[in-house]
N, C-alpha and C positions, 0 to 999 in steps of 0.2 A: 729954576722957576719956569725959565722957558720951553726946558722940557718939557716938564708935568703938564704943561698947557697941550704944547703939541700930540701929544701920548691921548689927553682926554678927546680931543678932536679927531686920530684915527679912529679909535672905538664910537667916536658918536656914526661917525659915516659907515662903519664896519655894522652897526648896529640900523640904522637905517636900512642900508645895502642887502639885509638880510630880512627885514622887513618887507620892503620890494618886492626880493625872489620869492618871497612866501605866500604872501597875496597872489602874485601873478601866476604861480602853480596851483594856488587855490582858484581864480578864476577860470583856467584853462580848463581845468576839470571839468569846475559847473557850467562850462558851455559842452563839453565834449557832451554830459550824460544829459544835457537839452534837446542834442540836436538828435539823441538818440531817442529819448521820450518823443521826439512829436513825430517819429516816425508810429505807422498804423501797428497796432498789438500784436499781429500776423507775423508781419514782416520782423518784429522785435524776437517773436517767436523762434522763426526761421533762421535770423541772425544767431539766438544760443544754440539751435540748434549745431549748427554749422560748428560751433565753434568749439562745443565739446564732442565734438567728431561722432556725431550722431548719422548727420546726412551729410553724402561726399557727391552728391547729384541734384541737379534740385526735383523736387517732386513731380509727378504727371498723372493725371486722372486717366483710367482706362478709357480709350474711343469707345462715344456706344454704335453698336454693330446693329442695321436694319434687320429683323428677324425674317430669315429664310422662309418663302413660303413653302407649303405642302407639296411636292410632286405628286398628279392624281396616281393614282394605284393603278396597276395593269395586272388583270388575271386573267387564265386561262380557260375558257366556259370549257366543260363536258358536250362537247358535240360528236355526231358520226356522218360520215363522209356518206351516202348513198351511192353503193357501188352498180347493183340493180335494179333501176329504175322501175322493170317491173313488181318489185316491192311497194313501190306507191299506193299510196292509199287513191280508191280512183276516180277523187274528183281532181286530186291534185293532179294524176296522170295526166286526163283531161286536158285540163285547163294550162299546163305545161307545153301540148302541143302548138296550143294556139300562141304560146309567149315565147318559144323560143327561138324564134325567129326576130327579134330585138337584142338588139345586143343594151349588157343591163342588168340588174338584181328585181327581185320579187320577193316578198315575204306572205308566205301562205298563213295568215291569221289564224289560230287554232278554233275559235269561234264561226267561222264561215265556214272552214272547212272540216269540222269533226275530228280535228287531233286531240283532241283535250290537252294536255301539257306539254304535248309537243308543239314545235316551233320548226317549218321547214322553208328554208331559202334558195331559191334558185340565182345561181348566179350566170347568164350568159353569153357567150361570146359572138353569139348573132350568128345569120345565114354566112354559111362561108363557102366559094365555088368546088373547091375539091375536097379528097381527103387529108389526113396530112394535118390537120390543124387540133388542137388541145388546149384544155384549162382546168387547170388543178389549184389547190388550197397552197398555198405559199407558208401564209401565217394568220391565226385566228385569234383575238384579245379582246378582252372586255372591261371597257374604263370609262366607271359611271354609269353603270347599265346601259349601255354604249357600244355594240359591234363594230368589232373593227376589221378587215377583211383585209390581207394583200392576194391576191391570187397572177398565178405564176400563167401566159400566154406564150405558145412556141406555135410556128408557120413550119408549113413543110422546106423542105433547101430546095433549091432549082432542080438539083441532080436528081432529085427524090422522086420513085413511082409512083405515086398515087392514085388511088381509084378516082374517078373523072365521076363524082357525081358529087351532088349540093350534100353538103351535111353542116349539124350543130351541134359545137363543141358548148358542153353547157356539163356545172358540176351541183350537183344537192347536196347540200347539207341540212343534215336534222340536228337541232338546239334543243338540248333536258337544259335550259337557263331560260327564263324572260328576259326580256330588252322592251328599251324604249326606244332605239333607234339603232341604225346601221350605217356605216360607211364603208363601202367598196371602192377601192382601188387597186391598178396594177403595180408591176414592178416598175414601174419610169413615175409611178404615183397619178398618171392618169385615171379619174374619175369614172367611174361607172354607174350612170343614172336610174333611178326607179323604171320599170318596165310600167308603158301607160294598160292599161284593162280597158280601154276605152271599143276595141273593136273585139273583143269574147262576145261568144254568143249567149243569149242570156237564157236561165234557166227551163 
């Protein structure tokens, strides 16, 4: 009898005891898949992802990149060097004597001066005491209808003959391009400013 008694009371607690672990695996659950529900959709996303070995990095948006501006263009106008001056048309001859003795650029306007579409420049290196001195084209571009000028200056050496009299080193160019403006400099990038017309004699 006192068996049978003892035997039903294992099993009541055997059965209990089993009751317990079963709940308590069932609650552990319904917290784990909580804590995961109130995480944001995204991130739950991100989570499967991961998990079915989709992504092994996490994701990154391309940097956006400032868009490079334009570099202006540089072309090379059609011009010719004027080797013999007396080729001038002859108001420009003229009017050259009187300005080269400034050191400086000029642009001879095809409207004052009867070129029609031509375009001629004088560029020059001023009164200089002996001979021995020169100024030639270096390099010539055009950016933005825009002249661009480097021109190349050499001095005689000390050692050097020279004829002992005043001369002006000065070089013309003729332009088949229009322009709206010019800039003249040398090789050290030194400036070379508009010649003034202010003392030409007038017509």
């Amino acid at each position: 009898m006192g068996s049978g008694v003892d035997m039903r009371k294992i099993f009541f607690l055997s059965l209990i005891s089993l009751i317990i672990i079963t709940v308590s695996l069932f609650t552990g659950c319904s917290i784990f898949n909580r804590s995961n529900s109130s995480k944001p959709p995204e991130e739950q996303r991100q989570e499967e992802k991961v998990s079915e070995g989709e992504i092994t990095e996490p994701e990154q948006q391309m940097p956006a990149e400032k868009p490079r501006e334009d570099t202006p263009r540089e072309d090379t106008p059609e011009y010719e060097v004027i080797e013999d001056l007396d080729t001038l048309p002859e108001k420009i001859a003229e009017t050259l004597e009187h300005l080269k003795r400034q050191r400086g650029y000029f642009v001879f306007n095809p409207k004052d001066y009867g070129t029609g579409n031509d375009l001629y420049v004088l560029i020059s290196a001023g009164e200089k005491p002996t001979g021995g001195y020169s100024i030639n084209i270096d390099s010539l571009t055009l950016q933005n209808n825009t002249l661009k000028v480097v021109v190349k200056e050499q001095e005689p050496a000390a050692e050097d003959g020279v004829i002992q009299v005043i001369t002006y080193p000065l070089v013309v160019v003729k332009m088949y391009d229009l322009i709206e403006g010019i800039y003249v400099i040398d090789e050290d990038n030194e400036e070379f400013k508009g010649i003034t017309t202010k003392n030409l004699p007038s017509d």
